[in-house]
N, C-alpha and C positions, 0 to 999 in steps of 0.2 A: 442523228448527230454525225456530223462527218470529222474525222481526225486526222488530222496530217503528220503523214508518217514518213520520217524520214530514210535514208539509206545506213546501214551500220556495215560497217566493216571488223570482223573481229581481228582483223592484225593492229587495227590501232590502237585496242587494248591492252596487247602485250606487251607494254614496254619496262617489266624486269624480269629477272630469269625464273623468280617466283610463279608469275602470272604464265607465264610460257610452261615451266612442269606441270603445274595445275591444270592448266588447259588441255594439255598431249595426256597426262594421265587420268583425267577425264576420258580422254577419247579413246587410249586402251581399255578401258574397263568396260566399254559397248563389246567389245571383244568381234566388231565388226570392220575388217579387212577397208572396203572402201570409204566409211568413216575417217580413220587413222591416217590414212593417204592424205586424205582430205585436209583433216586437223594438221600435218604435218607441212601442207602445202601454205598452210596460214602464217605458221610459223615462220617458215621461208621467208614470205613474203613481209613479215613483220619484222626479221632480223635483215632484209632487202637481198631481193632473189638476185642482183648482179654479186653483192656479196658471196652470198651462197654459192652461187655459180663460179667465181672465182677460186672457193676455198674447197669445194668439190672438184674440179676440173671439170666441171660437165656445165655444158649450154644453157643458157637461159632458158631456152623454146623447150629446151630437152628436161629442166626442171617442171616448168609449167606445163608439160604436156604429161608428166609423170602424175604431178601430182592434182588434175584434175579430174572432173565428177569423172569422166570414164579411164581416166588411167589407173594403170596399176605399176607401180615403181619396184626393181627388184629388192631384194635385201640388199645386194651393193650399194643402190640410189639411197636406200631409206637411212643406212648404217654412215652412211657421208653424210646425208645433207644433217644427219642427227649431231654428230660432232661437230661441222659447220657453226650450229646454231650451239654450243655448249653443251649438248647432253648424250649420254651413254645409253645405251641399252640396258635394262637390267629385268632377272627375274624373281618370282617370288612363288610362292605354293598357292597353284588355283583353289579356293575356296567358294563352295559350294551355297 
């Protein structure tokens, strides 16, 4: 049986700020570094990277080169482009 499978994009999922925490606190809870990059570059991309780019001060290329499969973005990029998109950092007690 053959299935035809199309393309998904998950930035075109996130269109409320609901669907957008859900998703990033998802991706923190893997507690893996280039995940979260990853996950955060979706968001960008769904709240639209020239936005983000704008409300960050930092380049488009310099966004998307941050937040892909091999990038790693500092905490400066990540703590921007997170307010950029409406959300704060926060912590809670690791549980085991």
């Amino acid at each position: 049986m053959n299935e035809i499978l199309f393309p998904f994009d998950p930035a075109d999922a996130l269109t409320t700020p609901e669907a957008i925490e859900t998703f990033l606190a998802d991706a923190f809870e893997t507690g893996d570094a280039a995940y979260i990059a990853k996950a955060l570059g979706v968001v960008a991309r769904a709240k639209g990277m020239t936005q983000v780019a704008r409300d960050t001060g930092l380049s488009r290329e310099q966004l998307y080169r941050s937040f892909s499969d091999r990038g790693n973005p500092t905490l400066k990029t990540t703590l921007a482009v997170l307010r950029a998109v409406g959300l704060d950092m926060a912590t809670k007690p690791h549980v085991e």
